[in-house]
C-alpha positions in Angstrom: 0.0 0.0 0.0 1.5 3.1 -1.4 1.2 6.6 0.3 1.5 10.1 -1.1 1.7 12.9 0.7 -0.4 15.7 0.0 -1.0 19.2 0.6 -4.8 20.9 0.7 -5.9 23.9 -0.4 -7.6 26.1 1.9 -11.7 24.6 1.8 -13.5 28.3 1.3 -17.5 28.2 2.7 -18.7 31.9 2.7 -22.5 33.3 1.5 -22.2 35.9 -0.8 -23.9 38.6 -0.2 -27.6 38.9 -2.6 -29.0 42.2 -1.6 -30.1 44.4 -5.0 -30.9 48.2 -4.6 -33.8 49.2 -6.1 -33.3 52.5 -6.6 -32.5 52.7 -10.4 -36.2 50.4 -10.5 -37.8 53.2 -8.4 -38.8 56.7 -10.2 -40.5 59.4 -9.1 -43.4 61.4 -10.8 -42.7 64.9 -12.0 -45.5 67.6 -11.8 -46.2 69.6 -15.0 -48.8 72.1 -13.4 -51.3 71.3 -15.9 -54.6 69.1 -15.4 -54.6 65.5 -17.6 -57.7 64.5 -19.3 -59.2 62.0 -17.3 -59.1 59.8 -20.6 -56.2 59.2 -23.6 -59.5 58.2 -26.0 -61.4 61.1 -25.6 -57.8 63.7 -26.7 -56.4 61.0 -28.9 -53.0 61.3 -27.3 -50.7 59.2 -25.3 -50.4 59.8 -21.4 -46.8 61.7 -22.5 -49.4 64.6 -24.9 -47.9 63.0 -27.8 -50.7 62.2 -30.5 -51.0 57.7 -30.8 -49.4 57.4 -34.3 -46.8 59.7 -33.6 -45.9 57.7 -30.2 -46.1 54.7 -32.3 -43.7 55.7 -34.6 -41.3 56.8 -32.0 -41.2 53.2 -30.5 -40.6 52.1 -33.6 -37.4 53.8 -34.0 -36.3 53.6 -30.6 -36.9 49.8 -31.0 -34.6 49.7 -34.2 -32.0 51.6 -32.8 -31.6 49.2 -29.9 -31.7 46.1 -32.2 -28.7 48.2 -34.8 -26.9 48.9 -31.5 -27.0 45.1 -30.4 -25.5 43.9 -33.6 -22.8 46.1 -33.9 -22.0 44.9 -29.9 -22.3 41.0 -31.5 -19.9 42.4 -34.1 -16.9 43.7 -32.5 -17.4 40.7 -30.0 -14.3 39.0 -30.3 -14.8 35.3 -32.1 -11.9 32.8 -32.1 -10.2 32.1 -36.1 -11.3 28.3 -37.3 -9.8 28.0 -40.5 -7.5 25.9 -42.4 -4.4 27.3 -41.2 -5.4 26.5 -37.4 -5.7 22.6 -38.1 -2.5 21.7 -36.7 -1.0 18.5 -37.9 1.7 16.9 -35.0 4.4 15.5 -36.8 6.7 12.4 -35.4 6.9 11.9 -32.1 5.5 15.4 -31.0 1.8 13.7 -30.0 3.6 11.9 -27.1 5.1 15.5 -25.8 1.8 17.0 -25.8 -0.5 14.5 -24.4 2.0 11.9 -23.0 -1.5 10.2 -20.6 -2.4 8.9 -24.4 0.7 7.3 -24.1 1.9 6.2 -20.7 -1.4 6.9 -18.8 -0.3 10.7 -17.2 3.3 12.1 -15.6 2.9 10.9 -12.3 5.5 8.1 -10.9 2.9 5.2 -12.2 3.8 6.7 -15.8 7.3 7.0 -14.6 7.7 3.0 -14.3 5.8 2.3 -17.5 8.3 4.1 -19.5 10.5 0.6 -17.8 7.5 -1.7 -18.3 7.2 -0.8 -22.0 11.2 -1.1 -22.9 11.1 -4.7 -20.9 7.7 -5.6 -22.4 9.9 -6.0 -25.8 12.7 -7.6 -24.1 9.8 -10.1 -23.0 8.5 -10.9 -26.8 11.7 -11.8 -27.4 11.4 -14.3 -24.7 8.0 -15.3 -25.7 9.3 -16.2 -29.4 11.9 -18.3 -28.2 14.6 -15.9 -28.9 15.5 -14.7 -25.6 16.0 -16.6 -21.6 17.8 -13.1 -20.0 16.7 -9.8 -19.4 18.9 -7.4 -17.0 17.5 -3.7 -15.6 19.8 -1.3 -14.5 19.2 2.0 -12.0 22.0 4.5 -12.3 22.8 6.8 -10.2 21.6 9.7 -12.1 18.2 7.7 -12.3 18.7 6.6 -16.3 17.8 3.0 -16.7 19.2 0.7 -19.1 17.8 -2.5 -19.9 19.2 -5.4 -21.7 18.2 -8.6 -23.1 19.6 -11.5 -25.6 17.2 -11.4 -28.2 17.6 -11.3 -31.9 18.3 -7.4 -31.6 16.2 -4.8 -33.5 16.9 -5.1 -37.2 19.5 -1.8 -38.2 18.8 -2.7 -42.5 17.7 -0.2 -44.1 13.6 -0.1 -44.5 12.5 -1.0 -47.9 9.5 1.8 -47.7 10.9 4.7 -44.9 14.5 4.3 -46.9 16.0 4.9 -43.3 17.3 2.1 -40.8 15.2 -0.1 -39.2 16.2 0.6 -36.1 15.7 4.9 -36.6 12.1 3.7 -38.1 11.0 1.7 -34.6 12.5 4.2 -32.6 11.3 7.7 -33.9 7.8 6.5 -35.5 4.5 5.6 -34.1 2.9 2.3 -35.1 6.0 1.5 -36.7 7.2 -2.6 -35.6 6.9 -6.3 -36.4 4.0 -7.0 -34.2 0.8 -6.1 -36.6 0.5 -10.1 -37.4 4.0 -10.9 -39.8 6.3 -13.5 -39.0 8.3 -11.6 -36.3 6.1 -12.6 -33.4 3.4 -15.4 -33.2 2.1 -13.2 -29.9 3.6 -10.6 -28.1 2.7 -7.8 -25.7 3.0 -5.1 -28.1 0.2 -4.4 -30.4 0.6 -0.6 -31.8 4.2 -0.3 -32.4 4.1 2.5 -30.0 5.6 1.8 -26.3 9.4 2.1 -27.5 9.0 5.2 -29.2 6.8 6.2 -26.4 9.4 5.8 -24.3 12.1 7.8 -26.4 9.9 10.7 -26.9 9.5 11.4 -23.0 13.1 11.0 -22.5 15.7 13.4 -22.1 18.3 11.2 -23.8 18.0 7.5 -24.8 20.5 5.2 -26.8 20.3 2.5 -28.1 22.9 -0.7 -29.0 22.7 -3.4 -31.3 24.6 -6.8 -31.2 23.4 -8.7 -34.4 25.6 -10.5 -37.0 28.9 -10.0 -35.6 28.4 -6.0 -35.1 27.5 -3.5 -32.8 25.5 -0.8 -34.1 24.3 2.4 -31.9 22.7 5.7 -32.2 21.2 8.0 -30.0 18.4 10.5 -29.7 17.6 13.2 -27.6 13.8 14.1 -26.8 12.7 11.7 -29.7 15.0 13.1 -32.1 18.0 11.2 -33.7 21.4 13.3 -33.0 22.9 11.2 -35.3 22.8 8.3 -38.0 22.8 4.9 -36.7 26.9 3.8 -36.6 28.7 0.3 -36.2 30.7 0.9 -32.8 32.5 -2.3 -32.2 32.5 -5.9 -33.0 31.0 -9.4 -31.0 30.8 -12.9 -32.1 28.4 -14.0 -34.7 26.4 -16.1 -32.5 26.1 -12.8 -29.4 22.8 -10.9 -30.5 20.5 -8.7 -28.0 19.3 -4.8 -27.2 20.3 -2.6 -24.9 18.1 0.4 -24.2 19.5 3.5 -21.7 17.3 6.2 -21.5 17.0 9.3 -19.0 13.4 10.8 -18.6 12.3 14.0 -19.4 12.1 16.3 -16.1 10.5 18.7 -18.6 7.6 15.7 -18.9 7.5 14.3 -15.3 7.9 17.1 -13.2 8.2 17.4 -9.1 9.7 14.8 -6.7 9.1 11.4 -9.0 11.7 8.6 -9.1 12.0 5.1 -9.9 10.9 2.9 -6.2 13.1 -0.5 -6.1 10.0 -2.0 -4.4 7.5 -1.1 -7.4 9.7 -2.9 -10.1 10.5 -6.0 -7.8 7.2 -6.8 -7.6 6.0 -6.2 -11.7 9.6 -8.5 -12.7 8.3 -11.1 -10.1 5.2 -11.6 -11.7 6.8 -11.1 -15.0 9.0 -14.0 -14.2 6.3 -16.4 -12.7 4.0 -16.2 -16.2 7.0 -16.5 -18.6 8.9 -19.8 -17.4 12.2 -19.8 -17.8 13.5 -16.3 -17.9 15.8 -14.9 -15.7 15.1 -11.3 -14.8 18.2 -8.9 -13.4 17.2 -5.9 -11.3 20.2 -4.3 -10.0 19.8 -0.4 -8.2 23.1 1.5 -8.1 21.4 4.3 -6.4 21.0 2.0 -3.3 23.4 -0.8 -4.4 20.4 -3.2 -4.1 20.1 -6.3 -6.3 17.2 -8.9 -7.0 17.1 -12.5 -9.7 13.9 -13.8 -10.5 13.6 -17.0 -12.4 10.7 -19.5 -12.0 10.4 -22.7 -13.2 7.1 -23.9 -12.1 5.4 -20.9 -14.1 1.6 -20.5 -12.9 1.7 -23.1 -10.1 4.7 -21.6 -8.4 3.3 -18.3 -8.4 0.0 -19.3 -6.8 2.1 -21.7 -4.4 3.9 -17.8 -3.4 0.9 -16.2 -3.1 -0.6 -18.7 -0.6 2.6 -18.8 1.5 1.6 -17.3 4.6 -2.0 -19.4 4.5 -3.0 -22.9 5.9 -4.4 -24.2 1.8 -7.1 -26.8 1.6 -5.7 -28.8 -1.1 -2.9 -29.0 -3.7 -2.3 -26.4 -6.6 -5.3 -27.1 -9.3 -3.4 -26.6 -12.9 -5.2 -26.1 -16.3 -3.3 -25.5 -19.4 -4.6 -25.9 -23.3 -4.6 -24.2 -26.3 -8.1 -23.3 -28.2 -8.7 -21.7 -31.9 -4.5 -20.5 -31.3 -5.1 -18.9 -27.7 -2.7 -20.6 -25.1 -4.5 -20.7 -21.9 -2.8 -21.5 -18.1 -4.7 -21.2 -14.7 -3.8 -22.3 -11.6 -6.2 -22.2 -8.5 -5.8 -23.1 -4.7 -8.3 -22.4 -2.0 -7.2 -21.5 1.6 -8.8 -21.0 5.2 -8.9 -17.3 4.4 -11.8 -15.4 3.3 -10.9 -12.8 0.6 -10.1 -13.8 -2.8 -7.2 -13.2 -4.9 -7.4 -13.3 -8.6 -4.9 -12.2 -11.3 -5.3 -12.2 -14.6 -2.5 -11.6 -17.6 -2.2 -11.6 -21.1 1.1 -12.1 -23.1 2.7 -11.5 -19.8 1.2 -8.5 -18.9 -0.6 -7.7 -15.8 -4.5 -6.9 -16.6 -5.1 -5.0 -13.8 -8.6 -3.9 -14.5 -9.3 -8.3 -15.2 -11.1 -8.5 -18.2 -12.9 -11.6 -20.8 -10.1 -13.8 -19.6 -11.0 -13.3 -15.4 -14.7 -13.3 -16.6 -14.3 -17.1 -17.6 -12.0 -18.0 -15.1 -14.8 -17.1 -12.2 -17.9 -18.6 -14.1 -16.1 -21.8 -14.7 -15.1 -22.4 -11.2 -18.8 -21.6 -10.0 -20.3 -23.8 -12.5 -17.7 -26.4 -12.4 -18.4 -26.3 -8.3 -22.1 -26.3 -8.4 -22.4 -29.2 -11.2 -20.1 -31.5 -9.0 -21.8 -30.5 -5.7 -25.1 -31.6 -7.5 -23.7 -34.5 -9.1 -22.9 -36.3 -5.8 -25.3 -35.1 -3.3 -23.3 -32.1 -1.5 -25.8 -29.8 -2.3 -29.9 -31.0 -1.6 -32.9 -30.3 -4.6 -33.6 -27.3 -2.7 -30.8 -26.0 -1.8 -30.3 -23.1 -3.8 -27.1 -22.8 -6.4 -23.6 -21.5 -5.0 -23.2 -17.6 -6.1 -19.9 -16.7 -7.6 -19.4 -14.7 -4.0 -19.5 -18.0 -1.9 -17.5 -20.1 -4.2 -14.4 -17.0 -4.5 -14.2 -17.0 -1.0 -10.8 -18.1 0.0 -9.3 -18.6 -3.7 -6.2 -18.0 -5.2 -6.0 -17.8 -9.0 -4.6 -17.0 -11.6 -4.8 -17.1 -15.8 -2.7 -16.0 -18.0 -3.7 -16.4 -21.9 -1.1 -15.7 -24.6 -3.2 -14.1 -28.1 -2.3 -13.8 -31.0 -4.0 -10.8 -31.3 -4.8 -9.5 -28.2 -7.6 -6.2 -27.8 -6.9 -4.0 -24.8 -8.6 -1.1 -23.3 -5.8 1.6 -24.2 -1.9 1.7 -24.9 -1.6 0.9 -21.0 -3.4 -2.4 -21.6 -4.9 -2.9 -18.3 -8.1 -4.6 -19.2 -8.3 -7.4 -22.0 -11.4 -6.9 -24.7 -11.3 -10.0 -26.6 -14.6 -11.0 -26.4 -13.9 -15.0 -27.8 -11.4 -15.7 -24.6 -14.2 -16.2 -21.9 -15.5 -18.9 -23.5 -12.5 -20.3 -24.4 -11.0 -20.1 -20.8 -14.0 -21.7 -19.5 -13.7 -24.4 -22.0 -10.1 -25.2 -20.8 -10.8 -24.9 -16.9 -14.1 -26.7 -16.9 -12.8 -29.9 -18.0 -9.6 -29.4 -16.3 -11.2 -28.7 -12.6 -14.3 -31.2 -12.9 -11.1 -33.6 -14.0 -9.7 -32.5 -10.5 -13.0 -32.6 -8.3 -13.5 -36.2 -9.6 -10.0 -37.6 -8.6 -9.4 -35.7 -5.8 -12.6 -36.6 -3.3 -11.0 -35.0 -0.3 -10.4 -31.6 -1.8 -13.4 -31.4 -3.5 -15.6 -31.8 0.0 -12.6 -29.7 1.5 -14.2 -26.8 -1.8 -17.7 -27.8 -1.4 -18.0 -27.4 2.4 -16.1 -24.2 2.1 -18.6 -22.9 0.0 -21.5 -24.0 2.4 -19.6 -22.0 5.0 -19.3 -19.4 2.9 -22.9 -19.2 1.7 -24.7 -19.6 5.2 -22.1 -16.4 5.9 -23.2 -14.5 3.2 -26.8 -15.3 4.2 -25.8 -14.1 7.8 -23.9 -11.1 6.7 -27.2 -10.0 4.4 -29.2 -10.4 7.3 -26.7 -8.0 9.2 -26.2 -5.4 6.7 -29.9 -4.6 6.1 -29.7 -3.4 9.6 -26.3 -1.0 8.8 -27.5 0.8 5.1 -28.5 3.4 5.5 -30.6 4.0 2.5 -33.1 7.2 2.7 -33.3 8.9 5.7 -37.0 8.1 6.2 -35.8 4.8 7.5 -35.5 4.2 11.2 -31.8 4.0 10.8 -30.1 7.0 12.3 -26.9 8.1 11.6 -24.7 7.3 14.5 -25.2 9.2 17.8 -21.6 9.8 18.5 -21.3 11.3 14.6 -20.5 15.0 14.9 -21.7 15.8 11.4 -21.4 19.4 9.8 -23.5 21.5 8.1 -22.3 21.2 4.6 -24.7 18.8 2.2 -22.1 18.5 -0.8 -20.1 15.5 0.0 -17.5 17.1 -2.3 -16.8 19.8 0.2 -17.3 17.6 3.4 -14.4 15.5 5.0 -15.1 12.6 8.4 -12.4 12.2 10.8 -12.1 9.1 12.2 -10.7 9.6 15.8 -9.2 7.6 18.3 -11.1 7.7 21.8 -13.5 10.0 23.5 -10.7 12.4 24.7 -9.4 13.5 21.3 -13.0 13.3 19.9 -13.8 15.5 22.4 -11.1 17.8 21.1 -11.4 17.7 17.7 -15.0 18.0 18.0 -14.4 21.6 19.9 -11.6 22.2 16.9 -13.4 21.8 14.0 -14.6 23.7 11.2 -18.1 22.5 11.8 -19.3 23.9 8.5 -17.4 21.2 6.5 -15.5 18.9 9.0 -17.2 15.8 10.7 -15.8 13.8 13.6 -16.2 10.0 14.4 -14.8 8.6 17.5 -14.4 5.0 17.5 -13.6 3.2 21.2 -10.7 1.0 21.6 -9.4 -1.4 18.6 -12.1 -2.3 16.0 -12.0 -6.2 14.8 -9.0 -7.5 12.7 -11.4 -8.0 10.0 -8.3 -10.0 8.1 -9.8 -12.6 10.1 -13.2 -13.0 9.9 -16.0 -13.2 7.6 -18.9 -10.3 6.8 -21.2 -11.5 9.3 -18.8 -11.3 12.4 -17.6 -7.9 11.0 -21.4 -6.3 10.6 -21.8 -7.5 14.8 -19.1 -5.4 15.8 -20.8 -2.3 16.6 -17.8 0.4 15.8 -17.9 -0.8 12.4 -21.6 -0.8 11.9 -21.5 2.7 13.3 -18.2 3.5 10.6 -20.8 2.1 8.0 -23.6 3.7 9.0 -21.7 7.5 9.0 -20.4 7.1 5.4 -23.5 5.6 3.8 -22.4 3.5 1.4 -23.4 0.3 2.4 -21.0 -2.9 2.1 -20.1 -6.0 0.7 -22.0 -6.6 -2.8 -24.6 -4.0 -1.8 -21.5 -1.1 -1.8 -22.4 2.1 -3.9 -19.3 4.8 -3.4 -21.7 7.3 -5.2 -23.6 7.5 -2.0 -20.4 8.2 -0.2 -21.2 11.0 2.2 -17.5 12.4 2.6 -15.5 13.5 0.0 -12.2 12.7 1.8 -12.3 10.4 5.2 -9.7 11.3 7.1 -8.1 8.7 9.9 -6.5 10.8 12.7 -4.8 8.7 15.6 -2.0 9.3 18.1 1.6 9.0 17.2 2.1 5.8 19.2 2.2 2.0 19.2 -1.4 1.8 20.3 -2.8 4.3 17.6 -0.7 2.6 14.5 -2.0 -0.4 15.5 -5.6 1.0 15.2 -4.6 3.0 12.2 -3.5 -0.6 10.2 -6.8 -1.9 11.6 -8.9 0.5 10.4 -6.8 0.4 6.9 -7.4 -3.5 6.5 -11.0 -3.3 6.8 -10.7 -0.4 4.0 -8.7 -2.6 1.2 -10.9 -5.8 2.1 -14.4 -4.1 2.3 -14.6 -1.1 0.9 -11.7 -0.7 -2.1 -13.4 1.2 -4.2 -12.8 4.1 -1.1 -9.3 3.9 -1.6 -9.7 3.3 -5.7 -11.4 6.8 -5.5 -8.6 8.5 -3.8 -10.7 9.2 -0.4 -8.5 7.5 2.0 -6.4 9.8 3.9 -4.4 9.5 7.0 -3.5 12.7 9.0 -0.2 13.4 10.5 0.0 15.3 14.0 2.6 16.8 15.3 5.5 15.0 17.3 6.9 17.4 19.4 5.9 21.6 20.2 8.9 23.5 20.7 8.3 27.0 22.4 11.1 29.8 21.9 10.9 33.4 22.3 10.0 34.1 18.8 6.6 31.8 19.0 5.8 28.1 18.9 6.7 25.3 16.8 5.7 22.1 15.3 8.2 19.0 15.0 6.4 16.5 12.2 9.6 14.2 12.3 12.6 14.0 14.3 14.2 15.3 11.1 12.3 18.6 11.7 12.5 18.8 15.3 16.8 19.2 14.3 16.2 21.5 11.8 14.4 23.8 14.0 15.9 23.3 17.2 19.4 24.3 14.4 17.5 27.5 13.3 16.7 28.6 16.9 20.6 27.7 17.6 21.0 28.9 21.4 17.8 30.3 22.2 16.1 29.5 24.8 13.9 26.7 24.2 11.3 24.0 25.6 11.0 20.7 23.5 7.7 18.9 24.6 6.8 15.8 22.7 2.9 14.6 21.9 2.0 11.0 22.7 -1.9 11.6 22.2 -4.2 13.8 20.5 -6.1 14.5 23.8 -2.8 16.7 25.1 -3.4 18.7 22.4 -6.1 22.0 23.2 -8.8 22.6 20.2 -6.7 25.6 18.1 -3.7 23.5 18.4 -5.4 20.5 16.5 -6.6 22.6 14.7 -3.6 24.5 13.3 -1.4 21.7 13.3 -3.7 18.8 11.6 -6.9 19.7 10.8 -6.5 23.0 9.4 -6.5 23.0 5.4 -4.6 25.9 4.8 -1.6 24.2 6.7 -1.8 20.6 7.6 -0.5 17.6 5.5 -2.6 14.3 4.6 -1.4 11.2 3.9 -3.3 9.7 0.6 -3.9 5.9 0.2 -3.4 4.4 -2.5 -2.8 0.4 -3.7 0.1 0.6 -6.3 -0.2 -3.4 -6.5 -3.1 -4.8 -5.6 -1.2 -8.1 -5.6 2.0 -6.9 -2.8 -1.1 -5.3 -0.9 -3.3 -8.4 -0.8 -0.1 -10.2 0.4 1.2 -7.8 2.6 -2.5 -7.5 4.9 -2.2 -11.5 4.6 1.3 -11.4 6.7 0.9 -8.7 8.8 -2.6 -9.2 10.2 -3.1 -12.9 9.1 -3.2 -15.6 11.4 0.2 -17.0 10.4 2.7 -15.8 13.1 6.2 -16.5 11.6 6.2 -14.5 8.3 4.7 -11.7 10.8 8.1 -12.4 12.6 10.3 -12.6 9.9 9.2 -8.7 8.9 9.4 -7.7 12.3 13.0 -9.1 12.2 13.7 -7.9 9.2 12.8 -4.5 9.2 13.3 -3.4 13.3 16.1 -1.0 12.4 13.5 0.9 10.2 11.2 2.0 12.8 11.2 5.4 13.6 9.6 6.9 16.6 9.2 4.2 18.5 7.1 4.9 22.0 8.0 2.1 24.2 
């Protein structure tokens, strides 16, 4: 689970002020010391002693002048050119400059690593046609990557069409490359001949080598452009071919604090590794001198067997692999005593993110494939009512990965798979495969089947349970929770909930708040490790039904974020043992029940102060020990008192306030899942019920901690 810190503008509520004068509206009658008819008819004049036609004409011309006076306004209104000089055409790489999110999905650091995922996606086709088993990714120092691979090398002959090299073509042109169905690649990651040159146009500097029959070529480009032609640089053996990439990116593109993370990359070349058997993938960081090999054998099965490492599993690895109509298909499911799922889904190696047709068969064949058995021998009665997709998911690992010829995806950054023909086709693999499975494994199939029960009598349970927490109109006799202090603000957009540790600070941040657009939610002592229990033991604990209740969304299957109440909920808890430990809590039932909170970017943690410092010139705020030096530094030998907060109960209401809750000044932490994958396994060690991964962290990581309040 990533975190990005964030600064907030200043939240403005003011009325405006509506009051008109009416004076202009208001005229008073003038005297003309002469007695008017008492009728217009009976003089044949207006009330103004002008005679009716003559009135009438005058309004006529008035009337004209006001409509000649309007056009020539409409006239010298200013009106933007639109002609065929202002069609602007973007030649060569220029689109990528301009709207690089077309591209790489945005600048932000996500972008920042697909530049990487894009070079080593080609370094992977390679593999994938049998002409590559080693990839290598270098960090320098100055944050320029290179990445290397022992492929066939990109071809440097001059193109028969472009009359330039080959090489120059794939670099500098979109939709230029051999993946658009010729010989080069039966399948392959790449689809639009764009992620390479992508990646040039949004660097600063990239270059590029070439070991291919008994030569090395190079060239490099700067900002998309070549600087020179492509030249032979030195010589290797006839039988030494690959491509090695270095590139630098663009600070002019990706602006602010962004940088490769170490972490982020180990865990996309793990999985990288676990769906393409038999390549070895390098990651070496010079920046930190840190250095991590992946190479799986096992393929599919080992990564599920990783996955499920920290869990008590219910039966062996279940393995399905076939090709249909030229779509090679591998799954690999386990269940385990836990009760989330876990479900991953690739295509030519790349991580769908967003699922897609492939995950769509993979879940309605296991449901099928469970109900049919579970009817065939008796495990489920006549009128017992069919397992739902929800009871038969709970507790599974799994995992397909397809390999397509040619493969649809959602955009360049390929994060959901379109193809409409591989749901079927997946279903037609893992069907017979699994009911294959069920029949010859007895145990693990009742081990599945009573799972399931469990699962669905839960579910049943939890429905039960949750029609008592929505909140859905507030004409129902569901209240919103007593303890709530709510504001006065109805646009969720505006409003924020602060989730509070104990009565005390409650208390406080009640009496601090901006009650206009700030809402505060105390919750007493440590909710329920909801890592460990199903719906229906987390809807009993009452905290959590109040948590529910405040926000308004509902849970489980039932969930709607539009009917989110808060636009940002906000969890504010001391700077101790005791409140990280609620804090992680709190932020486990968040990923497993309500992801679509954090997927929305309304997840924030708050960061209090550490320590006050109070000097002659004022008081001050520590956030870290880091700034608690810096200032003690800037006061140098003034007198001083350093005090440090354990609790947000020491704190008065205006110094919450101006330290955390104010907008203008405080800083929020924003959630956010960066791989859904590391997260999922990360809740699983540190709040599952496995104890010695929990200790092998603890081990690992103690000279990490920072602040520790012992």
């Amino acid at each position: 689970m990533a975190e990005k810190v964030t600064k907030k503008s200043p939240t403005k509520i003011a009325k405006k002020s509506t009051g008109k004068s009416n004076s202009s509206s208001t005229q008073a009658k003038k005297s003309i010391g002469k007695k008017k008819p008492s009728s217009t008819q009976s003089t044949g004049k207006s009330n103004s002693g002008v005679p009716k036609s003559t009135a009438s004409k005058t309004q006529k011309v008035t009337n004209a002048k006001k409509a000649t006076r309007k056009s020539a306004a409409k006239a010298k209104k200013k009106v933007s050119s639109y002609a065929a000089k202002d069609i602007q055409v973007l030649e060569g790489l220029e689109a990528v400059r301009r709207r690089p999110g077309m591209y790489v999905g945005g600048t932000d650091v996500k972008a920042l690593h697909h530049l990487i995922y894009e070079v080593v996606d080609n370094s992977i086709d390679e593999a994938l046609a049998g002409a590559s088993d080693h990839i290598s990714v270098t960090i320098h120092e100055d944050s320029s990557v290179t990445v290397e691979d022992n492929g066939r090398g990109i071809p440097v002959e001059i193109h028969p069409q472009i009359k330039k090299p080959a090489l120059e073509v794939v670099m500098t042109m979109l939709h230029a490359g051999a993946k658009f169905g010729g010989d080069g690649y039966k399948v392959s990651g790449g689809l639009h001949g764009v992620g390479v040159s992508a990646v040039n146009a949004l660097s600063e500097w990239c270059e590029v080598e070439i070991r291919r029959k008994g030569k090395v070529h190079a060239q490099r480009y700067e900002r998309g452009a070549p600087v020179g032609p492509v030249k032979v640089i030195g010589t290797v053996g006839k039988n030494v071919t690959g491509t090695k990439t270095t590139f630098r990116y663009d600070r002019d593109i990706f602006k602010g604090d962004v940088d490769y993370r170490f972490s982020t990359l180990v865990q996309r070349f793990r999985e990288m590794a676990f769906v393409t058997r038999g390549v070895t993938i390098r990651l070496l960081d010079k920046r930190s001198q840190r250095e991590m090999t992946f190479y799986f054998e096992g393929g599919i099965v080992s990564f599920v067997k990783y996955l499920n490492r920290n869990r008590h599993t219910l039966h062996s690895v279940v393995h399905a692999e076939g090709e249909v109509n030229g779509t090679e298909i591998e799954v690999g499911l386990q269940y385990s005593d836990s009760y989330a799922e876990s479900l991953y889904s690739f295509a030519n190696t790349i991580n769908t993110v967003d699922g897609g047709t492939h995950l769509t068969g993979l879940r309605t064949a296991v449901t099928r494939t469970i109900n049919d058995h579970a009817r065939k021998h008796g495990l489920l009665k006549e009128a017992d009512p069919n397992f739902t997709g929800e009871d038969t998911r709970e507790g599974l690992t799994g995992i397909v990965s397809i390999k397509h010829r040619d493969p649809q995806f959602e955009s360049q950054t390929k994060v959901k798979l379109m193809n409409a023909e591989v749901q079927n086709q997946v279903q037609q693999v893992l069907n017979e495969s699994f009911s294959d499975y069920l029949e010859e494994n007895p145990r693990a199939a009742r081990a599945i089947v009573d799972k399931c029960l469990t699962s669905a009598r839960a579910r049943d349970a939890a429905r039960k349970a949750r029609d008592l927490v929505i909140r859905k109109s507030a004409l129902e006799s569901l209240t919103l929770p007593g303890k709530l202090a709510d504001c006065s603000e109805r646009d969720p957009n505006k409003c924020e909930l602060y989730i509070v540790e104990g009565d005390s600070a409650g208390g406080t941040a009640k009496q601090g708040r901006d009650r206009n657009f700030q809402a505060i939610l105390p919750i007493r002592g440590k909710i329920l490790n909801t890592e460990r229990a199903r719906l229906d033991k987390v809807l009993s604990n009452n905290e959590v039904r109040a948590l529910i209740s405040a926000l308004g969304t509902g849970i489980g299957e039932t969930l709607d974020i539009t009917a989110l109440r808060y636009g940002r909920v906000i969890i504010m808890t001391d700077a101790d043992v005791d409140g990280a430990h609620i804090r992680t809590l709190l932020l486990t039932f968040f990923f497993r029940y309500m992801p679509e909170l954090i997927d929305g970017g309304h997840l924030f943690i708050a960061q209090p102060p550490l320590y006050r410092i109070n000097a002659k010139d004022g008081v001050h705020y520590a956030y870290t020990e880091a700034d608690r030096e810096r200032i003690l530094k800037e006061l140098g030998r003034k007198k001083s008192t350093l005090g440090r907060f354990k609790g947000l109960g020491e704190m008065n209401a205006s110094q919450l306030w101006d330290t955390t809750m104010d907008p203008a000044t405080r800083t929020l932490l924003q959630v956010t899942v960066e791989d859904a994958a590391a997260a999922d396994r990360t809740f699983d060690m540190l709040m599952g019920a496995a104890v010695p991964p929990r200790r092998r962290f603890i081990q690992t990581h103690a000279h990490e901690v920072r602040n520790l309040d012992i």
